[in-house]
C-alpha positions in Angstrom: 0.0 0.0 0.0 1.2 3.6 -1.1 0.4 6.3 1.8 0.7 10.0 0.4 0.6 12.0 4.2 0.0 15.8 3.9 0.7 18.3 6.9 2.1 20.9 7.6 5.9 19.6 8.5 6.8 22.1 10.8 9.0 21.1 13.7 7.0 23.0 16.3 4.1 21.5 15.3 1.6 19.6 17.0 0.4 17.9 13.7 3.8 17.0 12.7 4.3 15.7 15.7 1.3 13.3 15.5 2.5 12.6 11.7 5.7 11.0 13.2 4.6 9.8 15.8 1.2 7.9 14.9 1.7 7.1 11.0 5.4 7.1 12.1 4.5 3.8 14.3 2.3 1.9 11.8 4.5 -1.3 11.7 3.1 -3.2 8.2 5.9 -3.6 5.7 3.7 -3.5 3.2 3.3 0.4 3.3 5.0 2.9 1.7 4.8 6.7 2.9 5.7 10.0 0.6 4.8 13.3 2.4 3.7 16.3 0.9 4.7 19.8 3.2 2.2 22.4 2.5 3.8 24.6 4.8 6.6 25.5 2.5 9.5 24.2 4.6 11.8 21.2 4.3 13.0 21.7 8.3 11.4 17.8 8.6 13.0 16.5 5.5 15.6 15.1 7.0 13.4 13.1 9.8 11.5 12.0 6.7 14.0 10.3 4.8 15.6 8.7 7.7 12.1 7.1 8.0 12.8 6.5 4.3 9.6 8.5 3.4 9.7 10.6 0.4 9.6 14.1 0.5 7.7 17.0 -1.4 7.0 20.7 -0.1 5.2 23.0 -2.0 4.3 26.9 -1.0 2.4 27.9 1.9 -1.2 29.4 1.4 -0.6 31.6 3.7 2.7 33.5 1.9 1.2 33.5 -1.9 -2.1 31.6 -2.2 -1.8 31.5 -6.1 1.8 30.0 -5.8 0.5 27.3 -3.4 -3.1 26.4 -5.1 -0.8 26.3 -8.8 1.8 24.0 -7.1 -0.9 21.8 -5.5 -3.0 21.3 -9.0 0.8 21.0 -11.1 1.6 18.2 -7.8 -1.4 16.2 -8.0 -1.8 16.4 -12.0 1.9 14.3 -11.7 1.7 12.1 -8.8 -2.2 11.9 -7.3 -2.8 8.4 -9.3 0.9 6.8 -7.4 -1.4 6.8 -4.4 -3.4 4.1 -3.1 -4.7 6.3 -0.4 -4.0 10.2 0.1 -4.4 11.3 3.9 -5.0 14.8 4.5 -4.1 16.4 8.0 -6.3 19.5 8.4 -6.6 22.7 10.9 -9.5 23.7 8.9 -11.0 23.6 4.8 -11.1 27.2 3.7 -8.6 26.2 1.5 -10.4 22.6 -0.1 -8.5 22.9 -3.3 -5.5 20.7 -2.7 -8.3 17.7 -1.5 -10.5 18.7 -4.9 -7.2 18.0 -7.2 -6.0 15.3 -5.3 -9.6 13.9 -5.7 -10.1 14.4 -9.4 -6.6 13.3 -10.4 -6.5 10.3 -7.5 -7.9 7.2 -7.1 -10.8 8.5 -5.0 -9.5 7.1 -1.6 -9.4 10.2 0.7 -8.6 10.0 4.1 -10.0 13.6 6.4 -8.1 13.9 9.5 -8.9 17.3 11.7 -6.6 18.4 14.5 -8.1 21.4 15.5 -11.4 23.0 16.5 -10.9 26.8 14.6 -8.2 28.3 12.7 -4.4 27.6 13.8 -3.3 31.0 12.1 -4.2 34.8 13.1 -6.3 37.4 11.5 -8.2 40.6 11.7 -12.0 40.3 12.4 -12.9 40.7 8.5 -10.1 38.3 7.7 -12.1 36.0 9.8 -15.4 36.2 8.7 -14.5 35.4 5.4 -12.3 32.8 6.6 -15.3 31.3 8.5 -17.5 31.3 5.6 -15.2 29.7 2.8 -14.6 27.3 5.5 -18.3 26.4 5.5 -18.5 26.1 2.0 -15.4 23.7 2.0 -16.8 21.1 4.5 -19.9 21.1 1.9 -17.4 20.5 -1.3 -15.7 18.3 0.2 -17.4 16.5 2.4 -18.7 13.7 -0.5 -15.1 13.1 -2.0 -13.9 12.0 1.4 -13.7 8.4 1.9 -12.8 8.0 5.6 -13.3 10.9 8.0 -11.0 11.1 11.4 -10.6 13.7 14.2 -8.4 13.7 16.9 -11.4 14.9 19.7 -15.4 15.3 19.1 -14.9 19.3 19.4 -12.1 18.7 16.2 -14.4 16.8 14.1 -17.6 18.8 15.1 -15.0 22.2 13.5 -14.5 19.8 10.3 -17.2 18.1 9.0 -21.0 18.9 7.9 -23.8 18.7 10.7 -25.3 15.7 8.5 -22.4 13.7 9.2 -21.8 14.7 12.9 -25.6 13.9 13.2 -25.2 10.3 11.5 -22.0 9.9 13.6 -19.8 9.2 10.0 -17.0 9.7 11.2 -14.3 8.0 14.0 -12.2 10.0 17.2 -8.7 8.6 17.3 -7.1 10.6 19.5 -3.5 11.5 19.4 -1.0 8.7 20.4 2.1 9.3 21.8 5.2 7.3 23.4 4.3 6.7 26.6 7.5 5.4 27.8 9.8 8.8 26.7 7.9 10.6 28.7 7.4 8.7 32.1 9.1 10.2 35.2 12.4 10.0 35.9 13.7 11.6 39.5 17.2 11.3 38.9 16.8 13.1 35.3 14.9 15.7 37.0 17.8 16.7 39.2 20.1 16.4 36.3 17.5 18.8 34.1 17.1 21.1 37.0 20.6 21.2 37.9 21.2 22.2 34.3 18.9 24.5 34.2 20.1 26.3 37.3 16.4 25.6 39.3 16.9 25.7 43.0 15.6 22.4 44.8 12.7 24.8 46.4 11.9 26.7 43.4 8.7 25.9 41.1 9.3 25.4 37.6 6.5 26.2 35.2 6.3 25.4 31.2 4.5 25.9 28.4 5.6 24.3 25.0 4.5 25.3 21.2 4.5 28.0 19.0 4.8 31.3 20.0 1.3 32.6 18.3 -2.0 34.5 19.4 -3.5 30.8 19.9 -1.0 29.6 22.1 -1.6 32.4 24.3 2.0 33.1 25.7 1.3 36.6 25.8 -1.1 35.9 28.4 0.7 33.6 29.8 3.6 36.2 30.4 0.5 38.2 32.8 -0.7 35.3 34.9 3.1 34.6 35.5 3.5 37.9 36.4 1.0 37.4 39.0 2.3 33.6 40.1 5.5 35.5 40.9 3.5 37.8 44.1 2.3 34.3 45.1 5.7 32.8 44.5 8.5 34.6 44.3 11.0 32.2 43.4 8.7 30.6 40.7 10.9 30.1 37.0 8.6 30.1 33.8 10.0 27.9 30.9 8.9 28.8 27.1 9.7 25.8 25.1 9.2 27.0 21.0 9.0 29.5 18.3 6.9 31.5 16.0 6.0 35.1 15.1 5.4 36.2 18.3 8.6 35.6 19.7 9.8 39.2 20.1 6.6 40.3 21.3 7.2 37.7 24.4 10.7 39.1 24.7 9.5 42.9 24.6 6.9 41.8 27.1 8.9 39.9 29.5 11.1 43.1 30.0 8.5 45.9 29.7 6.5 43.1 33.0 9.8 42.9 34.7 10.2 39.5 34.9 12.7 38.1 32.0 14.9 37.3 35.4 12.3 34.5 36.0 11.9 33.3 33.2 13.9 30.7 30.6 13.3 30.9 26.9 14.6 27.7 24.8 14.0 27.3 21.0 12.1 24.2 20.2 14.3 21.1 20.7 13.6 17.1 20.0 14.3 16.5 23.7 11.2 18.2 25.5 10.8 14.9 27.6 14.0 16.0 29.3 12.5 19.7 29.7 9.3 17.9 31.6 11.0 16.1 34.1 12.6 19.3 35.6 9.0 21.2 35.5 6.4 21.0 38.2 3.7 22.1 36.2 2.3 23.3 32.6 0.4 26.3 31.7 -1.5 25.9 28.7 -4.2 29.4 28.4 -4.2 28.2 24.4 -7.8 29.9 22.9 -8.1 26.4 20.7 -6.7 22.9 20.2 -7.4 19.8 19.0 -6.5 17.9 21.5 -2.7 18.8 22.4 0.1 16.5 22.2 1.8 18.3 25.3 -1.3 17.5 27.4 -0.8 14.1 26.9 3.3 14.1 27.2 2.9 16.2 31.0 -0.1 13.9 32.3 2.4 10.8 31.3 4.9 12.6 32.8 3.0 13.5 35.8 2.8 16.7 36.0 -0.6 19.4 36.7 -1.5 21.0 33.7 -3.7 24.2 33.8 -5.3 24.5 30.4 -7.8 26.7 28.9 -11.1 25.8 29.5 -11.8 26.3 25.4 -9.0 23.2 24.9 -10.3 20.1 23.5 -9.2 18.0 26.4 -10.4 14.4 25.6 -10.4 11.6 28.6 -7.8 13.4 30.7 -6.5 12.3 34.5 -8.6 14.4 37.2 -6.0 14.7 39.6 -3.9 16.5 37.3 -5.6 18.4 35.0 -7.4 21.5 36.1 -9.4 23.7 33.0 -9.8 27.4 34.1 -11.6 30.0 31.6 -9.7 32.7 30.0 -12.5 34.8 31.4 -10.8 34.5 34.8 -8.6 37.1 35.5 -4.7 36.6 35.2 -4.9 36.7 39.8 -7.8 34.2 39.5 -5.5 31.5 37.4 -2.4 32.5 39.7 -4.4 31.6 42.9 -5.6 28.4 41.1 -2.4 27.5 39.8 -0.6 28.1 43.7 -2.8 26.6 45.5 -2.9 23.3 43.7 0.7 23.4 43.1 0.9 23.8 47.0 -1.0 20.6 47.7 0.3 18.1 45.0 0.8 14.9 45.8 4.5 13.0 45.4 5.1 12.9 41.6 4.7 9.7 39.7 4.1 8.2 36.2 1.5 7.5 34.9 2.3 5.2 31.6 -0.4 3.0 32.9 -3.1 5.3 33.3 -2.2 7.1 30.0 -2.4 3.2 28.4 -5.7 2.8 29.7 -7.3 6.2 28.6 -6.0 4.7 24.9 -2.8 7.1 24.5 -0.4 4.5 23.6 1.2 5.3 20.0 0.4 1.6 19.4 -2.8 1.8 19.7 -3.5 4.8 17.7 -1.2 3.6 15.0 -3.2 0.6 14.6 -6.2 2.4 14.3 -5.1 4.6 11.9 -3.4 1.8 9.5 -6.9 0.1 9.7 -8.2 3.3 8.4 -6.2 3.3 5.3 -7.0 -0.5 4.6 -11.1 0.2 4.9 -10.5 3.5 2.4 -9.1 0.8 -0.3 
């Protein structure tokens, strides 16, 4: 079987991340995978053809929109009909053309995946709206060329697909899978991470990992920390990513008085290392599919205070605590301190992740039986 995988392949992505990860683990022999970035960077081409996955990139929609949509139609034209099944990994469908091409040029076996539950770029209010509605019109297009229809969460596939086929339940949640064994606690590797890091044994060590955008929130983040810091004085905040609002968070940081506090690490393929020195994640994202670093902290036992608006699937009670971004920044510190306070001893939790149906192994199991009911 010939797998064409199209995403994003961005390193800091969550999607990519799942793309490795989940497709990454599918264990047949028989299957071939060539990817197709649409994000307009090869940054993962190297990860790709050490998988031995071939590798395409065309333009992002997002820099020249006619450059992308001609480079899509010229890709698909050539190569659609190599495919025995062409998987599309989607934020949202204002742009349906790619699926369209691939469709007409293809052999009709279209695989929907949606990671997300509204758009994963910025925009103005006008921007938006007309975002919003071309988005509508796409789920309608391309809702009948789509063989097999996946989300990672109900709230993702709700954002995706038509209210027909929500109503007639015609699609299937298969949540994100990850690892479970990089990230299970280690105490000795938190001393060593924390040593590194320069954390005091007393201090509190916060993170938050992902792109540095308006829906990752950090810019908030920077104003509930602010206010974690009268709480806690000796509190550290670590920023784990990258993206266009990087110097904003650096302007912001200083202009708050608190860059002192606060550690700021490009994104790196060794975040498991960076969780076992935390204590706890804050998450104020104003959407997500169902994040990937909700699932690596819970695994790796830490709290995790995320934004009420998340997608936040069959999480672990004791260590996941949604607040709304209506709070105010002193509302999330107090929540934030006081459970911190009260935590029990730190532990893994592998097993309970396994159970909830997190295990990579699972999830690429489901997926590869996916691809065999689209043939």
């Amino acid at each position: 079987m010939h797998v064409l995988v199209v995403g994003d392949f961005l390193k800091s992505s969550g999607m990519t991340r799942y793309i490795f990860n989940v497709v990454g683990g599918i264990e047949e022999k028989n299957l071939k995978i060539d990817v197709l970035a649409v994000a307009g960077s090869k940054e993962c081409q190297d990860e790709a053809n050490e998988r031995q996955w071939g590798f395409s990139v065309i333009p992002a929609a997002n820099g020249s929109l006619f450059k992308h949509i001609v480079r899509s139609y010229q890709y698909f034209k050539k190569n659609a009909s190599d495919f025995d099944v062409i998987h599309f990994n989607e934020t949202a469908l204002w742009n349906f053309l790619p699926i369209v091409f691939a469709y007409h040029f293809g052999k009709k076996r279209i695989v929907l995946n949606s990671h997300n539950t509204y758009f994963a770029s910025n925009g103005n209010k006008v921007v938006l709206k007309i975002l919003e509605l071309m988005h509508e019109i796409g789920k309608r297009i391309i809702s009948p060329l789509v063989t097999k229809k996946i989300a990672v969460s109900a709230e993702a596939a709700k954002w995706m697909f038509t209210p027909a086929v929500i109503k007639k339940n015609k699609y299937k949640v298969i949540p994100n899978g990850i690892v479970l064994k990089k990230f299970t606690f280690d105490d000795s590797k938190r001393q060593i991470m924390r040593q590194k890091l320069g954390i005091e044994a007393n201090s509190r060590l916060y993170g938050n990992v992902g792109v540095f955008n308006k829906r990752k929130n950090q810019l908030r983040l920077l104003s509930m920390f602010e206010k974690i810091l009268i709480e806690d004085p000796s509190a550290k905040l670590l920023l784990i990513g990258d993206g266009p609002q990087r110097a904003e968070i650096i302007k912001k940081m200083k202009s708050l008085g608190i860059d002192r506090s606060i550690i700021l690490i490009s994104f790196t393929d060794h975040v498991a290392d960076y969780y076992q020195a935390m204590d706890a994640v804050i998450m104020p994202s104003i959407n997500e599919g169902l994040s990937t670093v909700l699932l690596e902290a819970q695994t790796s036992g830490l709290l995790f205070f995320a934004s009420s608006q998340m997608s936040l699937g069959d999480y672990i009670k004791e260590l996941v605590y949604p607040l709304s971004l209506d709070a105010s920044d002193r509302s999330w510190a107090k929540n934030i301190t006081q459970h911190i306070n009260n935590m029990n001893p730190r532990r893994s939790y592998l097993k309970d992740m396994r159970l909830l149906g997190y295990d990579v192994k699972t999830t690429s199991e489901e997926i590869y039986h996916i691809y065999l009911e689209a043939l």
